[in-house]
C-alpha positions as CSV (number, residue, x, y, z in Angstrom):
1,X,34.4,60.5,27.5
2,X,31.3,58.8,27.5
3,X,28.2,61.3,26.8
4,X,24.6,61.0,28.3
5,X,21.3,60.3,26.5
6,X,18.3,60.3,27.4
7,X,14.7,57.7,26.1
8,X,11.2,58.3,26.6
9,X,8.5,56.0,25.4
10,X,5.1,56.8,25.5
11,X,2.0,55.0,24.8
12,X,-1.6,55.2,25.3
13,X,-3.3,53.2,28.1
14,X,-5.8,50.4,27.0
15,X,-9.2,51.4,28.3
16,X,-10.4,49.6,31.8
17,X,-6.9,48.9,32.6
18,X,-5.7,52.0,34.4
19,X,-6.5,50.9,37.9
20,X,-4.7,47.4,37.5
21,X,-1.8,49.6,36.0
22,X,-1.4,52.0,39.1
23,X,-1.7,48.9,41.4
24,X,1.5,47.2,39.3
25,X,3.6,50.3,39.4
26,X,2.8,50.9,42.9
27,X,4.3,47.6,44.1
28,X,7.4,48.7,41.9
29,X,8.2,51.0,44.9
30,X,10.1,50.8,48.3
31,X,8.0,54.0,49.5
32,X,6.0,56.5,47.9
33,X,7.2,57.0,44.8
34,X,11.0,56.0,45.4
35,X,11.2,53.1,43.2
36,X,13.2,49.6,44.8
37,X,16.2,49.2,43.3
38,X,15.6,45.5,42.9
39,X,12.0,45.8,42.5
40,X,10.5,42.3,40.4
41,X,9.2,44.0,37.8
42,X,11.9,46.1,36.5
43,X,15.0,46.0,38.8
44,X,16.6,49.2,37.5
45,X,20.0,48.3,39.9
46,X,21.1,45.6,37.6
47,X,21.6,48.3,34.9
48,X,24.8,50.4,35.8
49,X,24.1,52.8,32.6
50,X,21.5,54.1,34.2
51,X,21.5,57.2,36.1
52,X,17.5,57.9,36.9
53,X,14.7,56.6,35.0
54,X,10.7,57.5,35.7
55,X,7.5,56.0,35.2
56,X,4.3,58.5,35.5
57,X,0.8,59.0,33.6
58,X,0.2,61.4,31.9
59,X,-3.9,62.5,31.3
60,X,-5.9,65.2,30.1
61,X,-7.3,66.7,32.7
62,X,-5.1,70.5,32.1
63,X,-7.1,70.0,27.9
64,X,-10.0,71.9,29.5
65,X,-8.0,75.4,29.6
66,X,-8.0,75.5,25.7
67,X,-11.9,76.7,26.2
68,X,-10.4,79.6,27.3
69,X,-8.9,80.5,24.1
70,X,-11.9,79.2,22.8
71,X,-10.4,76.3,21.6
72,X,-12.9,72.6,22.1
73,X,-10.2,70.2,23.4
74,X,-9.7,67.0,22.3
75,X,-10.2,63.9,24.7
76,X,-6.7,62.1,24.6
77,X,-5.9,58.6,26.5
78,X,-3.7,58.7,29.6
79,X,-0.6,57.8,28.5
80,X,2.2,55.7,30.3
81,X,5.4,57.0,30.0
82,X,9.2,55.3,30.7
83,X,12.0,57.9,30.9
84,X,15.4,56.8,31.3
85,X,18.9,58.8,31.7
86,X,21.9,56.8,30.4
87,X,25.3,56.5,29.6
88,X,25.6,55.5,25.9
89,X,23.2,55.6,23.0
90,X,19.8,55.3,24.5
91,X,19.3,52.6,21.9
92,X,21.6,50.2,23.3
93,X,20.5,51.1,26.7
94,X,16.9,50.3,25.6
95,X,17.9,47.1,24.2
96,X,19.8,46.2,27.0
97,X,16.4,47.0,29.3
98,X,14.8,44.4,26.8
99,X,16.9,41.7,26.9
100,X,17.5,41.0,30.5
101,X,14.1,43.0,32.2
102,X,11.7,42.0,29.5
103,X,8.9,40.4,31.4
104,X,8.4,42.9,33.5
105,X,8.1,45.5,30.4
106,X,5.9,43.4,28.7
107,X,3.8,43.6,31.5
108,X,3.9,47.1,32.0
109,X,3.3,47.9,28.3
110,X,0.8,44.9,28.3
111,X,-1.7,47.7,29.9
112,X,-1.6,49.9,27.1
113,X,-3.0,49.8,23.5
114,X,-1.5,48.2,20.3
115,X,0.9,45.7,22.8
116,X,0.6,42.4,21.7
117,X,3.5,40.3,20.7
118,X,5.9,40.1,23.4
119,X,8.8,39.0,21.0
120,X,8.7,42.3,19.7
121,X,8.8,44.4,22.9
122,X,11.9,46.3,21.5
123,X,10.3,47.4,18.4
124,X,7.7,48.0,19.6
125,X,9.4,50.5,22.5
126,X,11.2,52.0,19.5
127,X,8.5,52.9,17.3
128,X,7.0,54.5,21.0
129,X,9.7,56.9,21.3
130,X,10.1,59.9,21.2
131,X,13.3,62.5,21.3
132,X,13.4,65.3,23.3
133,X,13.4,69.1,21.9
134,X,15.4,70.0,24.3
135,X,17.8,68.4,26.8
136,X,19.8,69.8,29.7
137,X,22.6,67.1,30.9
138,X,24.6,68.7,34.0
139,X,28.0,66.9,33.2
140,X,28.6,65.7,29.7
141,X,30.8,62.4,30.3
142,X,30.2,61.6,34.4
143,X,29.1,58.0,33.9
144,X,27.4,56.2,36.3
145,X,30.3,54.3,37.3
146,X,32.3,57.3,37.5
147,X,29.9,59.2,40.3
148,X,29.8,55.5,42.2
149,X,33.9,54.9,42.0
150,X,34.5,58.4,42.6
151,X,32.3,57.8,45.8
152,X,33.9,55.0,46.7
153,X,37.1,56.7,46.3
154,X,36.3,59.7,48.7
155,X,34.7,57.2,51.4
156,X,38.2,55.6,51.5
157,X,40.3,58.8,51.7
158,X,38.3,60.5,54.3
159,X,39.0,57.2,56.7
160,X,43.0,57.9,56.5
161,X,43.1,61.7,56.0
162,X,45.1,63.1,59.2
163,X,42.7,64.7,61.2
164,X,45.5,66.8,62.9
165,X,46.5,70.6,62.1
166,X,49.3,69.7,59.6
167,X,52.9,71.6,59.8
168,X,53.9,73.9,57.0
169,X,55.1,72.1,53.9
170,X,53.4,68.8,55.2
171,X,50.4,69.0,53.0
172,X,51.8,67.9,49.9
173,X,53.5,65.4,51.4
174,X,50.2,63.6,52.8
175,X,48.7,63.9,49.3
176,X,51.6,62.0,47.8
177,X,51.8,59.4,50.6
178,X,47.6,59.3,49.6
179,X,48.2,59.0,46.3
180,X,50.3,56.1,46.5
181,X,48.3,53.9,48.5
182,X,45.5,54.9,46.4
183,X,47.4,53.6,43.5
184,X,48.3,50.1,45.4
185,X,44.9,49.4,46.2
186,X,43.8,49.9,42.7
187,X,46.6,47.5,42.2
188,X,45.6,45.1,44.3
189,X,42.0,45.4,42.7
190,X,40.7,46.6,46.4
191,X,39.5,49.9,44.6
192,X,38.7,51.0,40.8
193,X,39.3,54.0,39.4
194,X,38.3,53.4,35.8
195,X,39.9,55.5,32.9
196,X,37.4,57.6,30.5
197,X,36.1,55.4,27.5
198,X,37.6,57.6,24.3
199,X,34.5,60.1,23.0
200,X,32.9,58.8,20.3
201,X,33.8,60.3,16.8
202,X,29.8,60.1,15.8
203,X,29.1,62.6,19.0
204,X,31.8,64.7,18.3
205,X,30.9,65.1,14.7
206,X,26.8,65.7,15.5
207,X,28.0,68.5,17.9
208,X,30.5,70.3,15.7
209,X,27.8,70.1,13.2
210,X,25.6,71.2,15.7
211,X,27.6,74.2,16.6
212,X,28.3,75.3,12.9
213,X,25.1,74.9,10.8
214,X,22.9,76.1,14.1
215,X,24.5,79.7,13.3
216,X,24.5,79.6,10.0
217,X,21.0,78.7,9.5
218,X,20.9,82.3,12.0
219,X,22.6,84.3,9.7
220,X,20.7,82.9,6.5
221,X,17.5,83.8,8.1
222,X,18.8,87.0,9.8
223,X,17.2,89.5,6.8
224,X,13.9,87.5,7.6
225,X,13.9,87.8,11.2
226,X,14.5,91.9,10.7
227,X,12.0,92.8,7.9
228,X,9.6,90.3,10.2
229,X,10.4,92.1,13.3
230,X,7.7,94.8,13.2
231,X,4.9,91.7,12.5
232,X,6.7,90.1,15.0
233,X,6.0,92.9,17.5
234,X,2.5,93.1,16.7
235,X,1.5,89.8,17.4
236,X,3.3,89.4,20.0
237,X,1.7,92.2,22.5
238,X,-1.8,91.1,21.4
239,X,-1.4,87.8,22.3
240,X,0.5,88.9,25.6
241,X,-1.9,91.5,26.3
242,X,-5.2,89.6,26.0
243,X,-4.2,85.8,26.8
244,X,-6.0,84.1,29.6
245,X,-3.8,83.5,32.7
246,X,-5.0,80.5,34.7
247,X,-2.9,80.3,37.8
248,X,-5.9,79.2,40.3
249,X,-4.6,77.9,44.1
250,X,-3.8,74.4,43.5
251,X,-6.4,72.2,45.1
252,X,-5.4,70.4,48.8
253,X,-5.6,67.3,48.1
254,X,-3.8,67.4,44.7
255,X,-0.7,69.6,46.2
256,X,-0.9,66.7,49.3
257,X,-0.3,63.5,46.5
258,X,3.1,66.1,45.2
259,X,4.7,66.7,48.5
260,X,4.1,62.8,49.7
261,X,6.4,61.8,46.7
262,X,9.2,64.6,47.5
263,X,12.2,64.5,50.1
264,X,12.8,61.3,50.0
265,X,16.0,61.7,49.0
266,X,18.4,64.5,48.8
267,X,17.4,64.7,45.2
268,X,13.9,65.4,43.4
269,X,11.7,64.4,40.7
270,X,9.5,66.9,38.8
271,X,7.3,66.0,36.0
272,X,5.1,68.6,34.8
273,X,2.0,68.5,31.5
274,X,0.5,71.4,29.8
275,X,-1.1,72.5,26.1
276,X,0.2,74.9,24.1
277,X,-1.9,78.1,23.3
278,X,-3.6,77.3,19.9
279,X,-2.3,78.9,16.6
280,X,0.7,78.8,14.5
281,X,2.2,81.9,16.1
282,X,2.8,80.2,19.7
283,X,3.7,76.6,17.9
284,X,5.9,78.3,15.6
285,X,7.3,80.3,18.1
286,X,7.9,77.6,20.8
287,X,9.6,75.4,18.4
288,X,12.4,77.8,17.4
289,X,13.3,78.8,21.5
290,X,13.4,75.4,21.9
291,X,15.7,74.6,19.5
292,X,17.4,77.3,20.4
293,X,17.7,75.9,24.1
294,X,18.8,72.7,22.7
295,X,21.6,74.7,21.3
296,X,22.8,76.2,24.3
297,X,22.5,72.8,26.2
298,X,24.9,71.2,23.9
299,X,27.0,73.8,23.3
300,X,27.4,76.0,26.4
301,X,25.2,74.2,29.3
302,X,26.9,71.2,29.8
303,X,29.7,71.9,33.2
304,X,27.4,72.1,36.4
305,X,25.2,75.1,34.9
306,X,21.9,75.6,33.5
307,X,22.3,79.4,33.1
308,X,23.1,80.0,37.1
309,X,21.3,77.4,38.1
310,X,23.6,74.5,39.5
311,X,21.1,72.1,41.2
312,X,19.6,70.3,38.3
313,X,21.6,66.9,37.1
314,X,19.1,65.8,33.9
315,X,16.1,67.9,32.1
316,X,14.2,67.3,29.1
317,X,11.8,69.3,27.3
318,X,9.3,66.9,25.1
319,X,7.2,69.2,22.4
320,X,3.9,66.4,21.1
321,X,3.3,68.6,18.7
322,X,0.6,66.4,17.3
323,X,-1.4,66.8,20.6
324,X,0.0,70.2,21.2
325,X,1.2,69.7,24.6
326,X,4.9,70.1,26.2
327,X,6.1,67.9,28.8
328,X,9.1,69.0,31.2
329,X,11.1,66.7,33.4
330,X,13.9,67.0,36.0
331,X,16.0,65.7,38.6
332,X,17.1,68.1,41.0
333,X,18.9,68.5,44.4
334,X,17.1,69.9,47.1
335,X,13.9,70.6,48.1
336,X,10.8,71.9,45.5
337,X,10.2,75.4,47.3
338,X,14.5,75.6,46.2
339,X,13.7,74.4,42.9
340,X,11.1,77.5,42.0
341,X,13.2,79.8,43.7
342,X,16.2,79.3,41.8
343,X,14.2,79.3,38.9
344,X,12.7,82.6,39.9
345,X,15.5,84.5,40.7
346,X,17.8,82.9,38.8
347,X,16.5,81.8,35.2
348,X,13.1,83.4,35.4
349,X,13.3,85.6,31.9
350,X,14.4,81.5,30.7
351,X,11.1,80.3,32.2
352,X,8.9,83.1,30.4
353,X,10.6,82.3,26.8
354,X,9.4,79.1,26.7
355,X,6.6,78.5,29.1
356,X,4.7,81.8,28.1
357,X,3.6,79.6,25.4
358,X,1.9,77.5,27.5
359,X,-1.9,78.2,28.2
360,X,-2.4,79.8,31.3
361,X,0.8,81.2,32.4
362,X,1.0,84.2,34.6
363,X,0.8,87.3,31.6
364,X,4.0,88.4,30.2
365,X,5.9,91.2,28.8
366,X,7.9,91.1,25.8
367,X,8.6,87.6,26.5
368,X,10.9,87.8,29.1
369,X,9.5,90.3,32.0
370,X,6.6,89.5,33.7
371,X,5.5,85.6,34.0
372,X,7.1,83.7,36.6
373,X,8.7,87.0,38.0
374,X,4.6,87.0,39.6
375,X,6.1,84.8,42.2
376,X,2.7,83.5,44.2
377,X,0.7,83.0,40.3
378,X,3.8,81.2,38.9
379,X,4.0,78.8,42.4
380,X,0.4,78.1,41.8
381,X,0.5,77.5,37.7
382,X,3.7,75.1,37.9
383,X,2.0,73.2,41.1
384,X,-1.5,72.6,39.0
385,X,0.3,71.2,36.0
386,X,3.1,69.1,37.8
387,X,1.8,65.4,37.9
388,X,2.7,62.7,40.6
389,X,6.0,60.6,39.3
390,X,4.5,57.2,39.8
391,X,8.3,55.5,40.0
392,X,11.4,57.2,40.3
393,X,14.9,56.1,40.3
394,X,18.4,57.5,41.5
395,X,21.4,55.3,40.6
396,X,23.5,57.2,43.8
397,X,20.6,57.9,46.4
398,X,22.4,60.4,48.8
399,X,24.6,62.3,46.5
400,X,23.9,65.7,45.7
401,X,25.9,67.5,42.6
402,X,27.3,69.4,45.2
403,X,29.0,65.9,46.5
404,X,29.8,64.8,42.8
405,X,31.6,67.7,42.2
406,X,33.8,67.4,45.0
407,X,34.5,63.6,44.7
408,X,35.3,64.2,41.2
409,X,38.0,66.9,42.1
410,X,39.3,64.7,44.3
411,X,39.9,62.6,42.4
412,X,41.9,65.0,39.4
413,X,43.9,65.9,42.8
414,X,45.1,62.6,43.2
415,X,46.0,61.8,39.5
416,X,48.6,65.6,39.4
417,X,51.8,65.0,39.5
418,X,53.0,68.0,42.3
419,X,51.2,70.8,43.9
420,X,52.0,73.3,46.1
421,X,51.4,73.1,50.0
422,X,49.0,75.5,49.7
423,X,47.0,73.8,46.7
424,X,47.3,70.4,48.4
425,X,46.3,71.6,51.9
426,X,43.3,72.9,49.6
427,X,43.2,69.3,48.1
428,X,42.6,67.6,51.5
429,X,40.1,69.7,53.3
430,X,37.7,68.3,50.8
431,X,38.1,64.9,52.3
């Protein structure tokens, strides 16, 4: 198989040129933030790796709720950002983006500081990047061209699919007859069903390495964690009992600029900021659950689930720990009010792990009760620090996971050898 990786690259904008740089990445789009496919600037269709990519500023503005811990903030730059979801090493994807779309990166990155030579775009995006801390990827191996065959495939099917009650015992038999003009057409070069690329050795390494040291590095630092757990406790409850939440109504006009980029498609965007609450105890503490979500991402999240959530096809958490600020990011099917409530009733002790962390969030108790279980203070907190997604990008507008997962059963139906009537009766209502 082919596995998924992700790029982000992040710069500070130039001073003076944030209005011109809004006004470029505006005309990038076919409507409000729905990017055209073929747009002149960076026509994200002509690269077949990619399955959504993102453009969005990121400013200060949340910095201010650090006085509440009394904590000064720092002023830091708004800062463009260029997320990308691929098939491949994100390298190659990257240096694939600047070969063939590099005028329009370079003038893009042009707006922000430090760009200069534009025969160095590439490493120059490179020494801009930035890994994730954690990365959820809905199907490890579904390629681009995979979802878009597999599409194909289930258009073509549903157009010669008897539409008639079928007599006992005739249900296999329509599956084979299927089958077999799939396989002439494919032939005949009139349809592609292309076979999986073999899995890297590298990837397969990094995760068995992955899944064995992550454990052991547990079990060395077990004694640790218990002769630590009373401290543990202790600091904990303070900080839970006295932190600031700051979960105020999200202002009109702000909320109106979020919904106007949402429903465009049968998938969504979310791209949300925030600041860490100060001190070594919340830093420390955020960077172990994230690596421990990393963890259970690569090694347990990767078949249609995140937890029992089954809606979300990329996320990516982003820890700056030099500016002490966490950036999420998703792309998810349905609509935003879905989103939270799946969240809420589904992952909500997740949410509080790693988000209680962040400064403001509804209070919490023992890190997993409370938080975003305060349904109307966790609606308002995740509003206020979601930022408009200035350009967004879906490689298969239209298609839900719900629609992946069916194509691509379809399509393991067509390549078994025999089923039973019943199992290819089963097979057929799903054209």
């Amino acid at each position: 198989m082919t596995p998924q990786d992700h790029f982000l690259v992040v710069a500070p904008v130039a001073a003076g040129k944030e209005a011109a740089l809004r006004t470029l990445l505006d005309s990038m789009n076919a409507e409000p933030g729905m990017a055209d496919p073929r747009n002149g600037v960076l026509p994200f269709a002509q690269f077949d790796k990619l399955h959504f990519a993102r453009l969005a500023l990121l400013d200060d503005a949340l910095q201010a709720d650090l006085r509440a811990h009394g904590v000064e903030p720092k002023r830091l730059a708004t800062c463009l950002v260029f997320i990308g979801d691929c098939d491949g090493p994100a390298d190659e994807v990257l240096a694939d983006l600047a070969e063939r779309a590099g005028p329009g990166l370079v003038l893009l990155f042009g707006h922000c500081e430090g760009f200069g030579d534009a025969s160095q775009l590439l490493a120059w995006m490179r020494a801009h990047e930035r890994r994730s801390a954690a990365s959820f990827i809905n199907w490890a191996g579904r390629t681009v061209r995979q979802i878009r065959e597999e599409s194909t495939l289930q258009r073509a099917l549903a157009a010669r699919v008897p539409r008639r009650p079928l007599a006992a015992g005739e249900a296999e038999r329509v599956r084979r007859e299927l089958a077999a003009w799939v396989g002439s057409e494919v032939g005949g070069g009139r349809l592609a069903l292309t076979p999986p690329a073999p899995t890297p050795l590298g990837w397969q390494l990094a995760k068995l390495a992955n899944l064995v040291l992550v454990p052991l590095v547990g079990i060395v630092v077990l004694p640790l964690l218990i002769v630590g757990a009373p401290l543990f406790v202790i600091l904990l409850r303070t900080r839970e009992e006295r932190d600031p939440e700051i979960c105020p109504r999200p202002i009109a006009a702000d909320l109106e600029a979020l919904q106007v980029l949402e429903d465009r498609d049968i998938t969504n965007q979310y791209t949300a900021l925030g600041a860490v609450k100060p001190g070594l105890f919340r830093s420390g503490l955020l960077t172990v659950l994230l690596a421990l979500t990393s963890f259970a991402c690569r090694q347990i999240f990767h078949r249609g689930f995140l937890a029992r959530v089954q809606t979300i096809h990329f996320a990516h958490w982003f820890h700056f720990a030099d500016e002490g600020r966490v950036v999420f990011v998703s792309n998810y099917d349905g609509s935003h009010q879905g989103y939270m409530d799946d969240f809420i009733n589904k992952v909500g002790w997740g949410l509080n792990l790693l988000f209680s962390n962040g400064v403001g969030w509804p209070r919490t108790r023992w890190l997993v009760h409370g938080g975003s279980r305060i349904e109307q203070k966790f609606k308002y907190y995740q509003r206020r620090h979601q930022l408009p997604t200035q350009v967004w990008y879906k490689a298969y507008p239209g298609l839900a996971l719900v629609e992946l997962n069916r194509n691509q059963r379809i399509r393991e139906g067509l390549e078994q050898a025999t089923m039973s009537d019943a199992q290819a009766l089963a097979w057929l209502r799903l054209l």
